[in-house]
C-alpha positions in Angstrom: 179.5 210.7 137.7 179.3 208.8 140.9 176.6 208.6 143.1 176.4 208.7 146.8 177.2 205.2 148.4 173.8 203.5 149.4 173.0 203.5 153.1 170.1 202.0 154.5 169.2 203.0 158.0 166.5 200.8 157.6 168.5 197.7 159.0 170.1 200.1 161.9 169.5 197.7 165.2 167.2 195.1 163.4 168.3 191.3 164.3 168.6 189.6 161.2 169.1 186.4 160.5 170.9 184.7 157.1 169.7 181.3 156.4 172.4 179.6 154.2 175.5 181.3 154.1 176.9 179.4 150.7 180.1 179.3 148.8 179.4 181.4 145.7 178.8 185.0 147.8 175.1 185.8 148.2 175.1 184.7 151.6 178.2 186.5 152.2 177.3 189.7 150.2 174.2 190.6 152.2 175.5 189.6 155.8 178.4 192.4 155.1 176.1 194.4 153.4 173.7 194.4 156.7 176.0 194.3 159.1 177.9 196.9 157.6 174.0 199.1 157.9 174.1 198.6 161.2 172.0 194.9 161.5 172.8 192.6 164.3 173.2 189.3 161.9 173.2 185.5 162.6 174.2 183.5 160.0 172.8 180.0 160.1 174.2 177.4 157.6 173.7 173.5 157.3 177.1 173.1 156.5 180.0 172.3 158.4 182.2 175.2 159.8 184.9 173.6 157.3 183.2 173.0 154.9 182.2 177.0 154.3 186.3 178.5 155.7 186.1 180.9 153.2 182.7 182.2 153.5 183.2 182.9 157.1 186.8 184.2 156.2 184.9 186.9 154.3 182.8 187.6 156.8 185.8 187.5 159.6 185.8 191.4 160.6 182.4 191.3 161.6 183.0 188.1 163.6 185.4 189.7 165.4 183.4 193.4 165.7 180.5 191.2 167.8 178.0 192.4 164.5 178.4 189.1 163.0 178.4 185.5 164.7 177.6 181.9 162.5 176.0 179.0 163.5 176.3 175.3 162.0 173.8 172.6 161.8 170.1 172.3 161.3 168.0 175.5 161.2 166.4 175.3 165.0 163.3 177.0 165.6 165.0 178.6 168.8 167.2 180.3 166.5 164.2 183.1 165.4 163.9 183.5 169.0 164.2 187.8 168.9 164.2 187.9 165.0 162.9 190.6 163.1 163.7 189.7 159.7 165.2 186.1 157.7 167.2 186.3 154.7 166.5 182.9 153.0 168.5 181.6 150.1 166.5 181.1 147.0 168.8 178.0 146.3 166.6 176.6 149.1 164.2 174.2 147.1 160.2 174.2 147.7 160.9 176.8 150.1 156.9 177.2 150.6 156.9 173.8 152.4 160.0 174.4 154.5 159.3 174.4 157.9 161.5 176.9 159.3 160.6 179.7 156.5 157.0 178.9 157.5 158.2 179.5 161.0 159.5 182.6 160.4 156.3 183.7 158.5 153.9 182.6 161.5 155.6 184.3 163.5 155.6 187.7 162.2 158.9 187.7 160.5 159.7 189.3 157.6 161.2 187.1 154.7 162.9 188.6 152.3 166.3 187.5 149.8 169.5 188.9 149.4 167.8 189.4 145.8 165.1 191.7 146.7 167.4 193.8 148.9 169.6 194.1 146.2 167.0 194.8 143.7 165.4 197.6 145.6 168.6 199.6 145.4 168.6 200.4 142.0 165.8 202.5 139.9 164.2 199.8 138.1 164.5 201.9 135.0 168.1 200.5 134.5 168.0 197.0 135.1 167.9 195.1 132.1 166.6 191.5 133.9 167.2 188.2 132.0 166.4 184.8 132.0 165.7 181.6 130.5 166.9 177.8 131.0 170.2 178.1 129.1 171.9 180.9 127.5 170.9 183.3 130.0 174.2 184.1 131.9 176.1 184.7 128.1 173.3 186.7 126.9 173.5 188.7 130.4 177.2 188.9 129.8 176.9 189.9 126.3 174.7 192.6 126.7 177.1 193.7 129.8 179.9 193.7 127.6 178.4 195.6 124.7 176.7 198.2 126.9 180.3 198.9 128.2 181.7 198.7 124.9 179.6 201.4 123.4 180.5 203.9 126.4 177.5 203.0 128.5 178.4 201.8 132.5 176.9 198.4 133.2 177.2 195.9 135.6 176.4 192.1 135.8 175.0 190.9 139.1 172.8 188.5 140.5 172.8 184.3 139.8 175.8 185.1 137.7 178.5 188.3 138.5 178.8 188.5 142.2 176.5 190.0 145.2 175.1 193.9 143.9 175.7 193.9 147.5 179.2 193.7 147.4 179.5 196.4 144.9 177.3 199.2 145.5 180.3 201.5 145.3 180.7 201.2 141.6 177.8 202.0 141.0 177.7 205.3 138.8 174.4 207.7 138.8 173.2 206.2 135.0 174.9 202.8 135.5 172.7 200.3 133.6 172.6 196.8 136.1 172.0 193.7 134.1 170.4 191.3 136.5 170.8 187.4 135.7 167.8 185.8 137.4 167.5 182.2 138.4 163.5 180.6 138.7 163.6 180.5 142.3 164.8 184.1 142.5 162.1 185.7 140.3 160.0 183.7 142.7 161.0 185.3 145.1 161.3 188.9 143.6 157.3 188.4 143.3 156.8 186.3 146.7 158.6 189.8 148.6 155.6 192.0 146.1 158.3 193.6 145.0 157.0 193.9 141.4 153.6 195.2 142.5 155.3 198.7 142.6 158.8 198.1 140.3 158.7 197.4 136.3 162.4 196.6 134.9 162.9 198.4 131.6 163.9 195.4 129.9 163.1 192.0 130.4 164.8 188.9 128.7 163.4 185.2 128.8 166.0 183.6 126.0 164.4 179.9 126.4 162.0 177.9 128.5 162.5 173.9 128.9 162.0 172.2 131.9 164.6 172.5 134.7 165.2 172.6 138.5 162.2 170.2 139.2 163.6 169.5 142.3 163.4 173.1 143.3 160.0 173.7 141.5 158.2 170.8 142.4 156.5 170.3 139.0 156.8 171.9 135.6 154.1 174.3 135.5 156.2 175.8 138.7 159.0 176.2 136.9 157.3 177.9 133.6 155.4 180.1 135.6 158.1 181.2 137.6 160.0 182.3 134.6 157.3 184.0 133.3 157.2 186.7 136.3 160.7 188.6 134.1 157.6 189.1 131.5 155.5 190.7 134.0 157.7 192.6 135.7 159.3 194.5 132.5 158.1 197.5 130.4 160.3 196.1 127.2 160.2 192.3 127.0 162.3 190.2 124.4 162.1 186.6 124.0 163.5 183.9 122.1 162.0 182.7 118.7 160.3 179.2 120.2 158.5 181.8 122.5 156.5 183.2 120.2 153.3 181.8 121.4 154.0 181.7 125.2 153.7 185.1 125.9 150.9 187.2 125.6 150.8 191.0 124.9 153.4 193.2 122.8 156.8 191.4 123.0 159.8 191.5 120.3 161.0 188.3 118.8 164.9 187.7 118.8 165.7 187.3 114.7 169.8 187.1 114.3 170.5 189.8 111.5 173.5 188.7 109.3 176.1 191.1 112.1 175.4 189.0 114.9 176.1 185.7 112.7 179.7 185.9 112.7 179.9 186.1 116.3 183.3 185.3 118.0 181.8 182.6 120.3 180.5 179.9 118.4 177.0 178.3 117.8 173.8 179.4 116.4 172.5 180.0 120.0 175.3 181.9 120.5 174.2 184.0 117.8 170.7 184.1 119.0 172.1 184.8 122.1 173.8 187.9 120.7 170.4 188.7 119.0 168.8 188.7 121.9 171.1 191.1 123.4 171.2 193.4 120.7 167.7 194.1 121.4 168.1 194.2 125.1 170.8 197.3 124.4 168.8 198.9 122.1 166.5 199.9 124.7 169.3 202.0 126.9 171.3 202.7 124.1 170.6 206.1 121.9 172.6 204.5 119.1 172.8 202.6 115.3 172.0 199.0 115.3 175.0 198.4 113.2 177.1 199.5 116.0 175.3 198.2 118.8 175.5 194.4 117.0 179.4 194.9 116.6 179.5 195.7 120.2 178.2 192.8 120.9 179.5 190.6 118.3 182.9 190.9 119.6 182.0 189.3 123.0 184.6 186.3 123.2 182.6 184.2 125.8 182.8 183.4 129.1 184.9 180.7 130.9 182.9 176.9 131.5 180.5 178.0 128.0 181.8 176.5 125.0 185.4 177.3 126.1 187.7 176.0 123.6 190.6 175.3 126.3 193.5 173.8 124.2 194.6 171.1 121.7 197.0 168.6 123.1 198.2 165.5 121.2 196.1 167.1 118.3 192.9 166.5 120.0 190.6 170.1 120.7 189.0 170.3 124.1 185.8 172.3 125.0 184.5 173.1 128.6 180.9 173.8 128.9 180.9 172.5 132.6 177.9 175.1 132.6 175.8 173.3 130.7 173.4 171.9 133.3 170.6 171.3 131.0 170.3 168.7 128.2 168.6 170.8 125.7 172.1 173.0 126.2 173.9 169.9 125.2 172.2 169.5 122.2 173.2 173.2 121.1 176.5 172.2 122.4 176.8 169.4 119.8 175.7 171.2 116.6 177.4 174.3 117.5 180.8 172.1 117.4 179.7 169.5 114.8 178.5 172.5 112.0 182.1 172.3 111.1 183.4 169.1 111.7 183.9 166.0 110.7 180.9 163.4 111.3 181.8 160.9 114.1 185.0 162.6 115.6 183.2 164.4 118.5 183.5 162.8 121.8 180.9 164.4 124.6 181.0 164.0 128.4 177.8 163.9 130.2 176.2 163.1 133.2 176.0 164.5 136.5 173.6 165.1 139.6 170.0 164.4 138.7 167.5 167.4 138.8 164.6 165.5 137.5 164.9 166.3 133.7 164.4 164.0 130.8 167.8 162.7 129.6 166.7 160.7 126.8 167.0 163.2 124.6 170.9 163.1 125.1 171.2 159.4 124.8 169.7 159.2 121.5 172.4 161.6 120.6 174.7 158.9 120.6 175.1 157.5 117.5 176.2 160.4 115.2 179.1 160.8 117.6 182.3 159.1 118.1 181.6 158.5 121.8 179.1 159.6 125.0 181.0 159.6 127.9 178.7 159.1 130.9 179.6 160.4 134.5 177.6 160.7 137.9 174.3 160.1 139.2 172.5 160.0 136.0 175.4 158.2 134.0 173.9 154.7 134.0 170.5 155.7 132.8 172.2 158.0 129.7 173.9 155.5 128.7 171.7 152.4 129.2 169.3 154.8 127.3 171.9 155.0 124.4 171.4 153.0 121.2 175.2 153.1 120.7 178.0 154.1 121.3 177.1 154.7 125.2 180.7 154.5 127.7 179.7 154.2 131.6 182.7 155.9 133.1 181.3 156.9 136.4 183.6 159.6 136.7 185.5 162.7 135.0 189.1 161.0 135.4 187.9 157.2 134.1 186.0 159.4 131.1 189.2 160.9 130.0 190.8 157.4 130.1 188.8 156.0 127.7 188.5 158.9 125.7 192.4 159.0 125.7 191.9 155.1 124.5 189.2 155.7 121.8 190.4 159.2 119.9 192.8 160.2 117.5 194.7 164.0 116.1 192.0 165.5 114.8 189.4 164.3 117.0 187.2 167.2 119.5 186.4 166.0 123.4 183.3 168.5 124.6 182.4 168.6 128.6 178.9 169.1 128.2 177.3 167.5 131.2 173.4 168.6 130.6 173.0 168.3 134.4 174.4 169.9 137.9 177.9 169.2 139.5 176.7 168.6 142.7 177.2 164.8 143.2 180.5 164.8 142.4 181.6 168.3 142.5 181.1 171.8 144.3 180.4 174.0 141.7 180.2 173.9 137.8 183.4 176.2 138.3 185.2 173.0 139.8 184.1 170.2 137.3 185.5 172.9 134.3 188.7 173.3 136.2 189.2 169.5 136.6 188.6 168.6 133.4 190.8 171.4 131.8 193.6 170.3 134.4 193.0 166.2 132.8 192.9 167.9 129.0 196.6 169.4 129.7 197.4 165.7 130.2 195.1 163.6 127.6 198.1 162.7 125.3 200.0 161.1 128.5 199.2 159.8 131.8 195.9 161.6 133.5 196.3 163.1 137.2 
């Protein structure tokens, strides 16, 4: 049964204004969403008008309607000038020492994220939130998937899945939303107070090893951030290297002998599927055996693990997602459980978030090359006690690759860090490299 469209007279004639538009619809998703309820909205972006074409595409009927106008360059204190409430971007880093969100806040502003407004749509009783430093947008999936499999209505939204914003009409009266949550956005969730009066029914943390640094600040930022999903949730499920990190009555993922054989490879995958299982269970009046078969059948999501092809008898893999190192470890013995020793070639490397690499580099030698790209390239594989190729770049990594492999060999994009030096997205490195694997047995593009 449907329910009746969300409208929120709340934003009726308020001046709002969206700091950081973006190219992955957030920023777009919640200036439709308000303008749509009525808000007068500016949209103020760093970015070049160019740069961001399809963002403002999206957003083009509202342009034109007078509701909507952009503005490009620095964020200006004059822009807050009649203001009644700022939409920040959690991909903002340290936002509590940026100056125009302290602006905002001096003078009376409200702050608030397109992740709180969505979150305050939906009776907390059916989200199922989830988190962690890898494995949290399959697991999100997974449990997506097998909620829908078994007959229940769920939809995946938030860091991963698209603006809730941008898709409040599908929402069905006992729809079950699975929120993917980034750090910064539970930070934000319990900046805004919104879980002072809002508990999740479930609440997911799959792993916790140090990430986004150059958001966070420190570590202990970053940990503690992740550990506001365990606060805010009535059922909470965590990871087995959890198991003394959290406080109070949690359940431990185990991986039962169903979820094993999942279709996606790995044993994190199958923890993954584990940890979804559990997730289910709690919205789910139904047999564990059939809820793990659900979810066993997930067949993974594109720039995880994604076996892409074998041309010239090599096998390709793109987990361009992979912006972790402790994910490119899983990533490596996922692939190498059943194959030969030394015929794995990895690509790594990318922008530099502050984690420790070294881990990676010592990696090295039980493969048949490390591929290093990026900013952090030159350190992975000056850190490497063998077997370490400085490539710079995807194209001059599949040259030497190309070079240095043979039929039977396996090539794995694996980068352990974010795209952002050299690419826009995660979504644009996996594309590039599956476009160069189509053409690793001849000349590269």
């Amino acid at each position: 049964m449907k329910s009746v469209p969300v409208q929120h007279q709340e934003w009726n004639g308020l001046r709002v204004y969206v700091m950081g538009l973006g190219r992955f619809g957030g920023g777009v998703g919640v200036a439709r969403y308000l303008a749509e309820n009525g808000a007068h909205v500016v949209v103020g972006d760093s970015g070049s008008r160019e740069s961001l074409s399809d963002s403002i595409q999206a957003l083009q009927e509202h342009i034109d309607s007078g509701r909507t106008r952009c503005v490009f360059g620095p964020h200006a204190f004059q822009d807050l000038e009649g203001i009644d409430v700022l939409v920040v971007n959690p991909a903002i880093p340290m936002p509590w020492t940026n100056a125009f969100i302290l602006r905002a806040e001096s003078l009376g502003i409200r702050v608030t994220t397109e992740i709180e407004i969505s979150a305050r749509l939906v009776n907390p009783d059916r989200v199922i939130g989830v988190t962690g430093s890898a494995g949290k947008s399959t697991t999100s999936a997974m449990i997506e998937f097998g909620l829908n499999r078994l007959g229940v209505h769920a939809m995946l939204t938030g860091n991963f899945g698209g603006s809730l914003l941008s898709r409040l009409s599908e929402l069905e009266t006992e729809s079950v939303v699975v929120l993917e949550l980034s750090s910064a956005m539970l930070y934000w969730l319990e900046r805004s107070g919104y879980f002072e009066d809002h508990t999740f029914r479930v609440g997911c943390l799959t792993n916790c090893v140090p990430n986004h640094l150059d958001w966070h600040g420190d570590e202990e930022h970053y940990i503690q951030s992740k550990k506001i999903l365990l606060k805010g949730a009535r059922h909470r499920v965590v990871g087995p290297d959890l198991a003394a990190w959290v406080s109070g009555t949690v359940q431990l993922v185990t991986v039962s002998d169903a979820v094993k054989d999942c279709i996606v490879p790995g044993s994190h995958n199958a923890l993954n599927a584990g940890m979804a299982a559990l997730a289910v269970e709690h919205v789910y009046q139904g047999d564990r055996q059939s809820i793990e078969s659900a979810v066993r059948d997930f067949q993974g999501l594109p720039h995880r693990l994604q076996c892409v092809g074998s041309y010239g008898g090599i096998e390709y893999f793109n987990d361009s997602k992979c912006t972790v190192p402790d994910a490119t470890l899983l990533a490596i013995d996922a692939l190498a459980s059943n194959r030969k020793e030394n015929t794995i070639h990895v690509i790594v490397g990318g922008y530099d978030k502050g984690s420790d690499l070294a881990c990676i580099s010592q990696r090295a030698p039980e493969l048949a090359g490390l591929y290093c790209i990026g900013a952090t390239g030159l350190s992975i594989a000056q850190g490497a006690p063998s077997k370490a190729h400085y490539c710079d770049d995807l194209e001059n990594a599949l040259r030497v690759i190309h070079k240095n492999s043979k039929p039977g060999d396996t090539v794995l994009l694996s980068p352990g860090c974010a795209s952002w030096d050299q690419f826009s997205s995660f979504e644009q490195r996996g594309e590039r490299f599956m476009q160069l694997a189509q053409h690793g047995s001849g000349e590269l593009i």
